[in-house]
C-alpha positions in Angstrom: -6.4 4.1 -14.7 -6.1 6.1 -17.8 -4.3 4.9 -20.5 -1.0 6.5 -21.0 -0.7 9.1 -24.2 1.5 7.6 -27.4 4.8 9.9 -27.9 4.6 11.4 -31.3 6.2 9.4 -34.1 10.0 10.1 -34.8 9.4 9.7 -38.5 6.8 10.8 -41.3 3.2 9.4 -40.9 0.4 10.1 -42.7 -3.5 8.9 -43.4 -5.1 7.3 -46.7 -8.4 6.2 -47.4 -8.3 2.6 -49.1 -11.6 1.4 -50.7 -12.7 -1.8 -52.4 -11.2 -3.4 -49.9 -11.6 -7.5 -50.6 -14.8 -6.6 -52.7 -13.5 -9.5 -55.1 -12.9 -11.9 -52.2 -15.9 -10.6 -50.5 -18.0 -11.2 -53.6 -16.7 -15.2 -53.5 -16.9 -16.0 -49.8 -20.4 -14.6 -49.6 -22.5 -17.4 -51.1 -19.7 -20.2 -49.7 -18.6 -18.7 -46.1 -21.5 -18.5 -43.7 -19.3 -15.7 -41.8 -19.1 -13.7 -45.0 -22.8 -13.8 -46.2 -23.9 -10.2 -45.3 -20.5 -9.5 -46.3 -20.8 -5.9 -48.7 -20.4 -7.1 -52.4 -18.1 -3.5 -53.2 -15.7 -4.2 -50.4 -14.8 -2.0 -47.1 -13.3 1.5 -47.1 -10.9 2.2 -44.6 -8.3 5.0 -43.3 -5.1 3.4 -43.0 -2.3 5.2 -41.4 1.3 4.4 -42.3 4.8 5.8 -42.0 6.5 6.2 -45.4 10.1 8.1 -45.7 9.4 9.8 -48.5 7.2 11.8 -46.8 10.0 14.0 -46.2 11.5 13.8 -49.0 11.8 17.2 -51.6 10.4 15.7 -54.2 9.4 12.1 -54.7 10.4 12.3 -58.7 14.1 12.6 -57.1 13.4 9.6 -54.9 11.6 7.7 -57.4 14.8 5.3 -57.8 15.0 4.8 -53.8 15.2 1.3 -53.1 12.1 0.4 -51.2 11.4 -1.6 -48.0 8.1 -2.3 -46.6 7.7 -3.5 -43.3 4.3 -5.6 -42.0 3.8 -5.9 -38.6 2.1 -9.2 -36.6 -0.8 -9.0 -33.9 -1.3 -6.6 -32.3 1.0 -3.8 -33.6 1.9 -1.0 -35.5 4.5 0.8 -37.6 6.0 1.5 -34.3 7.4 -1.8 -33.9 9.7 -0.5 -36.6 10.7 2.3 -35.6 14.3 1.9 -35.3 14.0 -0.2 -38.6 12.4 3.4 -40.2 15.3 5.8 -38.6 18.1 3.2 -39.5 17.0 3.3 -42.9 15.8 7.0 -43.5 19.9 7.6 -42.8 20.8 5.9 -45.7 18.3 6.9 -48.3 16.0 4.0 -48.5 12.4 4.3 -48.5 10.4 2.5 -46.0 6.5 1.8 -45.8 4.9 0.4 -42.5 1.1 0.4 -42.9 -0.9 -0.4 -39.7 -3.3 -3.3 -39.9 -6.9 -3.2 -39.0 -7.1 -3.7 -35.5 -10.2 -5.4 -33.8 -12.6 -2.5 -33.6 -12.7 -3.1 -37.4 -14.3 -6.4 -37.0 -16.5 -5.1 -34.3 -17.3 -1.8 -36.8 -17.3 -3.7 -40.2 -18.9 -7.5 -38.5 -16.8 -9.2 -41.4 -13.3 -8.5 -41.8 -11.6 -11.0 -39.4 -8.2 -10.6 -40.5 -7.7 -13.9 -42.1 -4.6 -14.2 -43.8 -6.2 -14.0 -47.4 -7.9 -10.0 -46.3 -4.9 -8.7 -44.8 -2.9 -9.6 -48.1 -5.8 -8.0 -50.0 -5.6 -5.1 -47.4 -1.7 -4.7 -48.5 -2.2 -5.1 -52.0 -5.0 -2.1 -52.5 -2.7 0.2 -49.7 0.1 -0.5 -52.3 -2.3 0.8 -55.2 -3.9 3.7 -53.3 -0.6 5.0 -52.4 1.0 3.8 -56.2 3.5 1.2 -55.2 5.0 -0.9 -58.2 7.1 -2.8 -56.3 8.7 -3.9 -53.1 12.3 -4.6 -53.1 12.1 -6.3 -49.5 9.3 -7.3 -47.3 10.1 -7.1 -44.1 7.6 -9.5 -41.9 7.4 -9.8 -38.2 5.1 -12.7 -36.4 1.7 -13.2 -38.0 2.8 -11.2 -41.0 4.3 -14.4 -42.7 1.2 -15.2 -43.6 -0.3 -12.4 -45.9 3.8 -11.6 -46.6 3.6 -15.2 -48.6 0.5 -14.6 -50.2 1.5 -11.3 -51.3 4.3 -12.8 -52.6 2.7 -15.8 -54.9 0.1 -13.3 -56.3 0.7 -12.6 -59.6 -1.2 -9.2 -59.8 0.2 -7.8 -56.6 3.4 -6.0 -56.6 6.6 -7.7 -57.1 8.7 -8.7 -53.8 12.6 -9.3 -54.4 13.0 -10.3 -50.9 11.9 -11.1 -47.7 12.8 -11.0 -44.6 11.0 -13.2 -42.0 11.2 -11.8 -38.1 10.6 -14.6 -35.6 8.1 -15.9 -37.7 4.9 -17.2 -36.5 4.4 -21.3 -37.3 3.3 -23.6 -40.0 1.6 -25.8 -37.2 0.0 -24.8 -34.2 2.1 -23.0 -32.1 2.4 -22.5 -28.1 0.6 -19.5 -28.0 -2.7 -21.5 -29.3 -2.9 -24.1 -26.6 -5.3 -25.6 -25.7 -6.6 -25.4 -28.9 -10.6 -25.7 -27.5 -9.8 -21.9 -25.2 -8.2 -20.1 -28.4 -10.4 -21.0 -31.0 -13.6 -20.7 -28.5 -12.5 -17.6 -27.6 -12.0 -16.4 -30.6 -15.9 -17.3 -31.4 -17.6 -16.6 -28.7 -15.7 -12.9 -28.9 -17.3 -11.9 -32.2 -20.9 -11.6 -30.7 -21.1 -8.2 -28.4 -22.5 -10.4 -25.0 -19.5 -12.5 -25.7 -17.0 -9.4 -26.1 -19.1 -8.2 -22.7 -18.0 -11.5 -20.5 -14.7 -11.5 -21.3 -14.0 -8.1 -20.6 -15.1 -8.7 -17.5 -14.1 -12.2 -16.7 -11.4 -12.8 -19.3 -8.4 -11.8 -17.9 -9.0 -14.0 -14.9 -9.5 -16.8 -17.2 -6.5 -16.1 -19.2 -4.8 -16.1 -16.2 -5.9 -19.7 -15.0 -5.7 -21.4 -18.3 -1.8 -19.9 -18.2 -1.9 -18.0 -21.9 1.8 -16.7 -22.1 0.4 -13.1 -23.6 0.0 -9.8 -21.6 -4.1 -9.5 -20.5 -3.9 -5.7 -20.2 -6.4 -5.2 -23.7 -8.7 -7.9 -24.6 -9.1 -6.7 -28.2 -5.7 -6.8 -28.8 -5.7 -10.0 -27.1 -8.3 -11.6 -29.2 -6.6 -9.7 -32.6 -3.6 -12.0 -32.1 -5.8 -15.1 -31.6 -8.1 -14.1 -34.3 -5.1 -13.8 -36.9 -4.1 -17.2 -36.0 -7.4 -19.0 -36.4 -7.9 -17.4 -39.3 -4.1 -17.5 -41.2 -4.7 -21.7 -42.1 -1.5 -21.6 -41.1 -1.1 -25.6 -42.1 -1.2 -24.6 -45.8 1.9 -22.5 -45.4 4.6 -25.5 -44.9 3.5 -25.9 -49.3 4.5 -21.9 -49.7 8.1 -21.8 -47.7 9.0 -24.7 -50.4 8.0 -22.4 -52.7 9.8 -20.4 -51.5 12.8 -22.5 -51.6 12.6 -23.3 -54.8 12.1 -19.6 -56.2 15.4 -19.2 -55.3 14.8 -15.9 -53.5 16.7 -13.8 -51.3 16.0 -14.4 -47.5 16.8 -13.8 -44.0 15.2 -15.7 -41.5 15.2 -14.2 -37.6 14.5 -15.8 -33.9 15.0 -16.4 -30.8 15.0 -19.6 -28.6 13.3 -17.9 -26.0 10.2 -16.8 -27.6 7.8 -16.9 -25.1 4.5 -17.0 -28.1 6.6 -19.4 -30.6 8.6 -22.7 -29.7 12.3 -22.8 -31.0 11.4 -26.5 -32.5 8.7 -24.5 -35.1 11.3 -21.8 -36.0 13.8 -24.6 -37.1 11.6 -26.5 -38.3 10.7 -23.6 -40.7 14.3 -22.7 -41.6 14.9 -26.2 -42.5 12.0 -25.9 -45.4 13.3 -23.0 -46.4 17.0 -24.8 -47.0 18.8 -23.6 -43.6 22.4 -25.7 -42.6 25.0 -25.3 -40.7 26.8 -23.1 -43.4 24.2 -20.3 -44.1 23.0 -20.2 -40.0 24.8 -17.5 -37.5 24.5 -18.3 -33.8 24.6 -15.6 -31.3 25.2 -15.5 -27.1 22.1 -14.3 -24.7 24.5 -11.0 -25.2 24.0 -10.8 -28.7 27.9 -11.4 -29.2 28.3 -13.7 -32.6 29.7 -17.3 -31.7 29.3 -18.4 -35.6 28.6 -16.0 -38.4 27.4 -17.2 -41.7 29.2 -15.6 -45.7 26.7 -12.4 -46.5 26.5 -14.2 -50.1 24.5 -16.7 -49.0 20.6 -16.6 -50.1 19.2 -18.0 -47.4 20.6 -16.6 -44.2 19.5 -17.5 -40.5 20.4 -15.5 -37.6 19.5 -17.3 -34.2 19.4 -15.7 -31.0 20.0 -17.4 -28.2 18.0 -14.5 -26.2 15.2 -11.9 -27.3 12.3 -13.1 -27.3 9.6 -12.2 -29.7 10.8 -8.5 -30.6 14.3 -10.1 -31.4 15.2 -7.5 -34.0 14.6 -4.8 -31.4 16.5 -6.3 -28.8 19.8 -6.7 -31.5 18.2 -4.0 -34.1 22.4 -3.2 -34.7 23.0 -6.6 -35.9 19.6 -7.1 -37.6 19.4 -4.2 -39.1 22.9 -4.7 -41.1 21.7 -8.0 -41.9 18.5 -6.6 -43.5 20.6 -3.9 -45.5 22.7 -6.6 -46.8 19.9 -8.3 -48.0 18.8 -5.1 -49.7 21.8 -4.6 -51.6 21.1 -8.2 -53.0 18.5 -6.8 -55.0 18.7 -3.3 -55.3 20.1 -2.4 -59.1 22.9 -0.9 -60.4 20.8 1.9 -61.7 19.6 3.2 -57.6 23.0 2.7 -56.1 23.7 5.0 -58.4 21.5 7.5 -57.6 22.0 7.1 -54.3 26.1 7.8 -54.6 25.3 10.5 -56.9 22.2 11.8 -54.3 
């Protein structure tokens, strides 16, 4: 059956080669990581495609002021899962920039980068530089993104992030989507060797199937991307950063669902809780998406839970998300772009 053509993007996209990519990590992990031994001491190069507003734009001088939002997407994905994110926000003269991560064929091509959670943070950082990005007045991060979004963020040389907003997060412990533990990490091995890739391409959805892995088996690289990403996050190390978090006194808005079928409720309140959720900053909404508590718009922290949505909660409600998001923009944006943006 062939695989079904992708619609053309309904905002601007474009193409940028990134090089050095994790050279400086690269050059430490070789003589300590046995993965990364034969890993190439000047870093990768790749061509990274990403939607970015201002691609449209007259003249990005006029623009410069824009208040911008960059939005990281989990595993698998692409700047498509934002699309009504990008349209919402192209309306009202704010610049968004979704990158696309590598996907697997990069780790088959390159035999090194295996989109831990320390080379997809380097991978953001040198896309920001190539493409001469200061700063980042909110981070928008969906699922597995948490985890180079908080790097990002506690890396002094990397752009500055005013914000964050975290989408159905994935977990600071094991979550559902990685059980049993011995048939995700296994599989996530055995797939990095071609006979490996070879077997479960041909018996691998069968055994997917049997062993009851709530995920869709109709691409096994995209499949073993997501399972990859979480081996590879050291996601027990994050529970330390969402204090940090806490403490920086940051704006943020925290997203989910109690029916996501990848991510247990009990890790996403868990998680809210570290960052300093209660009863007074958390909204509760219906499996409708009608509000049944709503929560002050000053608040720092806010949490919006969905009774209903599943994973892609923010697409399911993107009205209500979306205005959450822009409120938390307008925490941080300065007096200086609203101004230009009136005046605009």
């Amino acid at each position: 059956m062939r695989k079904k053509a992708q619609q053309p993007a309904t905002y601007p996209v474009a193409n940028v080669k990134v090089v050095n990519l994790c050279s400086d990590l690269y050059k430490q992990w070789s003589s300590t990581k046995k993965l990364y031994e034969k890993a190439p001491p000047d870093g990768l190069t790749m061509d990274v495609e990403y939607a970015d507003t201002e691609l449209e734009a007259q003249s990005s001088a006029q623009n410069s002021n824009m208040p911008l939002v960059l939005a990281l997407h989990g595993a698998p994905g692409s700047h498509r899962d934002f699309a009504k994110l990008i349209q919402y926000f192209s309306q009202r003269q704010v610049r968004v920039i979704a990158p696309n991560f590598p996907d697997y064929k990069a780790t088959i091509r390159t035999q090194v980068f295996r989109h831990s959670a320390e080379e997809k943070a380097e991978f953001v950082k040198r896309f920001l530089e190539t493409i001469k990005v200061e700063k980042v007045d909110l981070l928008v991060s969906h699922s597995s993104a948490i985890y180079p979004t908080l790097l990002l963020w506690k890396d002094t040389s990397a752009p500055c992030i005013k914000s964050i907003a975290f989408l159905n997060p994935a977990g600071h412990r094991r979550i559902k989507a990685m059980r049993p533990m011995w048939m995700t990490d296994g599989s996530v091995r055995v797939y990095q060797n071609k006979f490996g890739r070879f077997v479960f391409k041909v018996f691998g959805t069968t055994f997917l199937a049997i062993v009851g892995a709530p995920v869709r088996v109709d691409n096994m690289n995209s499949i073993m991307l997501s399972l990859t990403t979480m081996v590879y996050s050291k996601y027990k190390t994050f529970e330390a950063h969402l204090r940090d978090v806490r403490e920086s006194g940051m704006p943020v808005l925290f997203v989910y669902s109690e029916n996501d079928k990848l991510i247990e409720k009990e890790i996403f309140f868990e998680m809210a809780a570290k960052l300093g959720a209660t009863d007074d900053n958390s909204a509760i909404y219906d499996p409708n998406g009608v509000v049944l508590k709503s929560v002050p718009v000053e608040e720092k922290l806010r949490v919006l839970c969905f009774q209903s949505g599943g994973h892609y909660a923010y697409c399911k409600y993107s009205d209500t998300v979306h205005e959450a998001i822009h409120q938390q923009l307008e925490k941080v944006t300065t007096k200086t772009q609203l101004m230009d943006r009136v005046e605009q």
